[in-house]
C-alpha positions in Angstrom: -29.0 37.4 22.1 -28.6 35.2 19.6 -25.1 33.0 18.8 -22.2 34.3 16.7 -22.0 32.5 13.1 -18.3 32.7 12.1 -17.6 33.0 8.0 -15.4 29.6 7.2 -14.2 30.5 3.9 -15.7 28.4 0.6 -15.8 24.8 0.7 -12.7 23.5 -0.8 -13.3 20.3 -2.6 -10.6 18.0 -4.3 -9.3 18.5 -8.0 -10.7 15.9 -9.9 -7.8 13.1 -10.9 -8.7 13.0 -14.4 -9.6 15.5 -17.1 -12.7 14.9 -19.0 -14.8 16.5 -22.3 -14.0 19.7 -22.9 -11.0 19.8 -20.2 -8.8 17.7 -22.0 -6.0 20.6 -23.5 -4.8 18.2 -26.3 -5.2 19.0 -29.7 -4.6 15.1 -31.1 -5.5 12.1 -28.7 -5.4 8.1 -28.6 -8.6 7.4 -28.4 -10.0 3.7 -26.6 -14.1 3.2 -26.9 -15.8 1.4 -23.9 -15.1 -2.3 -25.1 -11.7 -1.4 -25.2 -11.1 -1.4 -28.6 -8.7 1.2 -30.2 -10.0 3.2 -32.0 -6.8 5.2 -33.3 -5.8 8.8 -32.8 -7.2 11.8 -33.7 -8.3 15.7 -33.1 -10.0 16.2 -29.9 -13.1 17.4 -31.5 -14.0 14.2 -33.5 -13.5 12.3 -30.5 -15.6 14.3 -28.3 -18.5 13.7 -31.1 -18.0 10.1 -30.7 -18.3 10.3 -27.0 -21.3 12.5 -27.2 -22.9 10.1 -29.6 -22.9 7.2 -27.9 -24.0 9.4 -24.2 -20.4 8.8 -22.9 -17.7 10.9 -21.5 -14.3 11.3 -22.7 -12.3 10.9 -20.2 -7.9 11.6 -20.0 -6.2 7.6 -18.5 -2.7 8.6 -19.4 -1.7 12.3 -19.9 2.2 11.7 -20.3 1.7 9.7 -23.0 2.2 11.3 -26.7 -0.3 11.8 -27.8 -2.5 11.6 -25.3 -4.8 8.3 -24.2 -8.2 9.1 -23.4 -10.9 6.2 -23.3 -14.9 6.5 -23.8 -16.9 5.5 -20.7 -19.7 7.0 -18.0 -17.1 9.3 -16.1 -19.0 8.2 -12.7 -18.5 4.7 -13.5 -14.9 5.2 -13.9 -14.6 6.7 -11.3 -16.4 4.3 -8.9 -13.9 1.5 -10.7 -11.0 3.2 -9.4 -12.1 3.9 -5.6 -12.5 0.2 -5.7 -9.2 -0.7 -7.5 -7.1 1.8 -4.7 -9.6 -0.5 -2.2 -8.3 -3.7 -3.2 -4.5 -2.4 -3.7 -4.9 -1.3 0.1 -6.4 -4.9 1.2 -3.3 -7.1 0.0 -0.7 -4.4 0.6 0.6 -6.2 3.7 1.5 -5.1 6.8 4.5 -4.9 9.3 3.9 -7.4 12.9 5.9 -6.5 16.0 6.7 -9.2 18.4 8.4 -8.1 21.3 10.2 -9.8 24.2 13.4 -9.5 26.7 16.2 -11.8 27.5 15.0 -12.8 30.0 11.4 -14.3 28.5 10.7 -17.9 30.1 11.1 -20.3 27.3 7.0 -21.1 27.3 5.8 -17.6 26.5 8.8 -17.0 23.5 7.2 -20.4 22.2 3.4 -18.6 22.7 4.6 -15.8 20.7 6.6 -17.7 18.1 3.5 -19.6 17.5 1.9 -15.7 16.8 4.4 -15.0 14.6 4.0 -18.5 12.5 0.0 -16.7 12.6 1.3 -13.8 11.0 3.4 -15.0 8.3 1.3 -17.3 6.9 -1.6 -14.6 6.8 1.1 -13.3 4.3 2.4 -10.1 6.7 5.9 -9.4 7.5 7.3 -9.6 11.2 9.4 -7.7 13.1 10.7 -9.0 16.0 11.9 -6.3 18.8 14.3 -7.6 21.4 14.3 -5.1 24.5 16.6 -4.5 27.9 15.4 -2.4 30.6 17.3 -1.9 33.6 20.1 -4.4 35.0 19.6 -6.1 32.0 21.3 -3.2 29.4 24.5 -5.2 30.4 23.5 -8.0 28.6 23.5 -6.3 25.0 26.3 -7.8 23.9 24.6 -11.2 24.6 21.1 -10.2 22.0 22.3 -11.6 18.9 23.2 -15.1 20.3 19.5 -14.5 21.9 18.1 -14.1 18.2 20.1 -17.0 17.0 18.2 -19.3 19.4 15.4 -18.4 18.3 16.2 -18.5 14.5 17.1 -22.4 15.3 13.5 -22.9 16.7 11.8 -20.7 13.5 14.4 -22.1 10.7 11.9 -24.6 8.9 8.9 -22.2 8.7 11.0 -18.4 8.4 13.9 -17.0 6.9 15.7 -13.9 8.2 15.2 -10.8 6.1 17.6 -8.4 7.5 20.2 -9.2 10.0 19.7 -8.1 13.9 20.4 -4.0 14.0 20.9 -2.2 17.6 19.1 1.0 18.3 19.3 2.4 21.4 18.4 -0.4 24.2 16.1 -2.7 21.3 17.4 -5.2 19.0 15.3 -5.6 15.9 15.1 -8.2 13.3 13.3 -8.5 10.1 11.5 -12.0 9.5 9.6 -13.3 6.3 7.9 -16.6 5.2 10.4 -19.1 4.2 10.5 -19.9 0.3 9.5 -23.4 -0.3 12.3 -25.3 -1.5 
């Protein structure tokens, strides 16, 4: 006996972003050709022969607008140009570093992961650093932000303090940035 296909439903694919042609619902539009020159407004159906003429799409950039701005271009090329925009957005967006340590860190490995942080900040990312107490040394919680304080003093020339230390439970966190040249 054979196996047992199960029926998955249709495939469900992803509304396009953008309308184009005949999909646009706007009587009057703000027409753009594909050197980017304007080309003014007017009815949907003269600008559709334009696009047609030249083997173009028209294609709907800014919906909200009044009337409507829709530019002249290959739709697949568009397209492609802003899946590698969103790309290149996403690459410099930076991120959030954690660097954690105790109270109790020897003074050689707080310098090792200084010297990580100093890494991260000038790779342009924002660091977080994350001051934890486990056991015996919850009693020292009181003690944390002098603890952050030393280390500010060692990090002054090179950092600047974002937000000030906030308590959450048993970690201390602090928010650190590049320092702004002066």
């Amino acid at each position: 006996m054979g196996r047992k296909r199960f029926y998955r439903g249709p495939v469900r694919r992803e509304p396009e972003p953008y309308r184009v042609n005949e999909r646009i619902r706007s009587r009057e539009v703000r027409v753009i050709d594909e050197n980017g020159k304007h080309l003014g407004i007017m009815d949907i159906n003269s600008a559709l022969e334009i696009a047609y003429s030249r083997d173009l799409d028209l294609v709907e950039v800014a919906p909200n607008q009044k009337p409507p701005v829709c530019r002249i271009t290959d739709y697949g090329r568009f397209k492609y140009e802003m899946k590698k925009k969103a790309r290149e957005s996403k690459k410099t967006h930076s991120e959030v570093k954690e660097i954690s340590f105790r109270p109790t860190t020897s003074e050689h490995d707080l310098e090792i992961k200084l010297k990580k942080a100093k890494e991260f900040l000038e790779d342009g990312h924002r660091v977080k650093m994350r001051l934890f107490f486990k056991g015996r040394e919850k009693v020292m919680l009181p003690k944390g932000k002098e603890i952050f304080y030393k280390i500010f003093e060692k990090i002054s020339e090179w950092a600047e303090i974002e937000k000030e230390p906030v308590q959450l439970g048993y970690n201390q966190y602090v928010a650190v940035v590049k320092a702004k040249k002066k």
